[in-house]
C-alpha positions as CSV (number, residue, x, y, z in Angstrom):
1,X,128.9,115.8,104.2
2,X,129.8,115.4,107.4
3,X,128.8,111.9,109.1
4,X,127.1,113.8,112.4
5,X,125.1,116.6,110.2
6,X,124.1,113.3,108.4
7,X,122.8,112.2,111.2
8,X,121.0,115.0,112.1
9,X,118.8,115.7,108.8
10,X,118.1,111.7,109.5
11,X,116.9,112.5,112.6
12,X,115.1,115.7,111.7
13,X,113.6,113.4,109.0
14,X,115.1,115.7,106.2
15,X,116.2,113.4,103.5
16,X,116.1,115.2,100.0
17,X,115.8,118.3,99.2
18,X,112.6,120.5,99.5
19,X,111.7,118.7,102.4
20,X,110.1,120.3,105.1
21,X,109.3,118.7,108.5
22,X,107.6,120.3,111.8
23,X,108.9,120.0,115.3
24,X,108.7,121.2,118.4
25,X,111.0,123.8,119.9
26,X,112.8,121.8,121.8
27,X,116.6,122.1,122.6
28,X,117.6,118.7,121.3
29,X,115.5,119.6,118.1
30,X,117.6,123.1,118.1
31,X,120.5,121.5,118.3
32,X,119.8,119.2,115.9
33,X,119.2,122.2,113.7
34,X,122.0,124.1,114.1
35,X,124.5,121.5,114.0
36,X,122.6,121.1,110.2
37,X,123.0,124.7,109.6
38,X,125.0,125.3,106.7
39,X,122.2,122.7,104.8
40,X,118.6,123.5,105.9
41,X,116.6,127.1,106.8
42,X,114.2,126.8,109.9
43,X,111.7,129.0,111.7
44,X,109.0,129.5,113.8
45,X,105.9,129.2,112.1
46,X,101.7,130.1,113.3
47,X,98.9,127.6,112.8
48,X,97.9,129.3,109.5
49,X,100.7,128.1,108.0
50,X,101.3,124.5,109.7
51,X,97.4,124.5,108.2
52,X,97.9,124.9,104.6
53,X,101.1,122.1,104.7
54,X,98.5,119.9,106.2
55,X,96.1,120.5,103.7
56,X,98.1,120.8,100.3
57,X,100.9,118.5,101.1
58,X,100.4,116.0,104.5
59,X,100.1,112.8,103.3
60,X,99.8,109.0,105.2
61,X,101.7,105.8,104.5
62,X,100.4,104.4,101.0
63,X,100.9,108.2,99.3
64,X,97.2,108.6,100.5
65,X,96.3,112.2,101.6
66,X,94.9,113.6,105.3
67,X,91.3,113.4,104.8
68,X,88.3,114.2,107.2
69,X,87.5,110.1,108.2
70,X,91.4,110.3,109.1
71,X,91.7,113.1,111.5
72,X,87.9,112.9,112.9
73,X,89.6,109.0,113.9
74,X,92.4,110.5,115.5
75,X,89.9,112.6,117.2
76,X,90.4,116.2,115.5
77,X,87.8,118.1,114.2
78,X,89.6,119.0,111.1
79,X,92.9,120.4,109.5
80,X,92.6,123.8,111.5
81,X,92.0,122.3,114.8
82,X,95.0,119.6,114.1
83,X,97.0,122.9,113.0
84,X,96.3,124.3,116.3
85,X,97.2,121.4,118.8
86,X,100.6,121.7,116.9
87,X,101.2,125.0,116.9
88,X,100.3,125.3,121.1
89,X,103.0,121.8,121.5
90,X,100.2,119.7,122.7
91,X,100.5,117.4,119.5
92,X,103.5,116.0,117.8
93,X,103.1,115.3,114.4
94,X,105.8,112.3,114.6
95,X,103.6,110.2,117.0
96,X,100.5,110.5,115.2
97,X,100.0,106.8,113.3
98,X,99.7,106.6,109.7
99,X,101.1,110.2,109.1
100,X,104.4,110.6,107.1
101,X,106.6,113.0,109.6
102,X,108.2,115.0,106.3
103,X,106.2,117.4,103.8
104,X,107.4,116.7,100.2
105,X,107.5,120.6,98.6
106,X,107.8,122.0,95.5
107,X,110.6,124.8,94.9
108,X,109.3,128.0,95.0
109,X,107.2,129.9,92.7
110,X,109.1,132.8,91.6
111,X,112.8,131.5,92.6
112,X,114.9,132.0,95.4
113,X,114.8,136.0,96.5
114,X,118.1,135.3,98.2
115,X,121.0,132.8,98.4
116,X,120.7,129.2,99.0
117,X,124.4,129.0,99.6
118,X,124.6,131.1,102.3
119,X,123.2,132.0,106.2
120,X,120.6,134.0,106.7
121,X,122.5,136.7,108.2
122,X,124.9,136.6,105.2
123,X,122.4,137.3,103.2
124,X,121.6,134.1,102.4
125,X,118.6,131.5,103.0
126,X,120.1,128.5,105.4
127,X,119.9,128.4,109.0
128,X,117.7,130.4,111.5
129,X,115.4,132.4,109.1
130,X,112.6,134.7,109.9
131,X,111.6,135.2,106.3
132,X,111.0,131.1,105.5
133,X,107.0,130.8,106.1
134,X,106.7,133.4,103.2
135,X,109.1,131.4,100.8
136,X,107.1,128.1,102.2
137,X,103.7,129.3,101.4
138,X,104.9,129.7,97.8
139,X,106.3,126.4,97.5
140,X,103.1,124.3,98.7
């Protein structure tokens, strides 16, 4: 691997595989991404969805996971509302203290529908790719 797409999944905090991260659409984070894009997949995703990685897989330093006492100290009502100040830009998940800035996933249920080798417009899975919150909901 190249020592500068190295450095970007370091800085995108993407150090192993089936590890997910959310950031905000910014165009150092974009380019960060697409200098990476022949090794991760990346999209857009709703507060639904940044919701359910809270819930099922966030977890704080220690390997403890997000409960209520945690986000109602951080001043959030609970994981929707946290979801939501995310999704809108207002929140970055990287400054909040205690919280691990990477999801740890399982692969997905079901396999791979297309190829991990490849970009999305290839036919494959890896850079920009509209279809990824469906294959992420199925590996939370």
């Amino acid at each position: 691997m190249y020592h500068d797409v190295a450095a970007s999944l370091e800085r995108l905090g993407l150090l192993r595989r089936y590890a997910a991260t959310i950031v905000p659409s910014t165009d150092d984070y974009i380019g960060l991404l697409r200098k990476a894009a022949a090794f991760v997949a990346w999209s857009e995703v709703d507060q639904g969805v940044i919701a359910s990685i809270l819930k099922a897989r966030g977890e704080l330093q220690g390997a403890r996971r997000i409960d209520a006492d945690w986000l109602k100290a951080r001043g959030f009502k609970d994981f929707d509302d946290l979801a939501a100040k995310v999704a809108d830009g207002s929140v970055d998940l990287r400054h909040l203290e205690g919280l691990k800035p990477f999801f740890r996933l399982h692969p997905p249920l079901k396999g791979f529908k297309r190829s991990t080798i490849k970009h999305y417009r290839a036919g494959g899975m890896l850079a920009e790719n509209p279809e990824l919150p469906k294959l992420v909901e199925r590996m939370i």
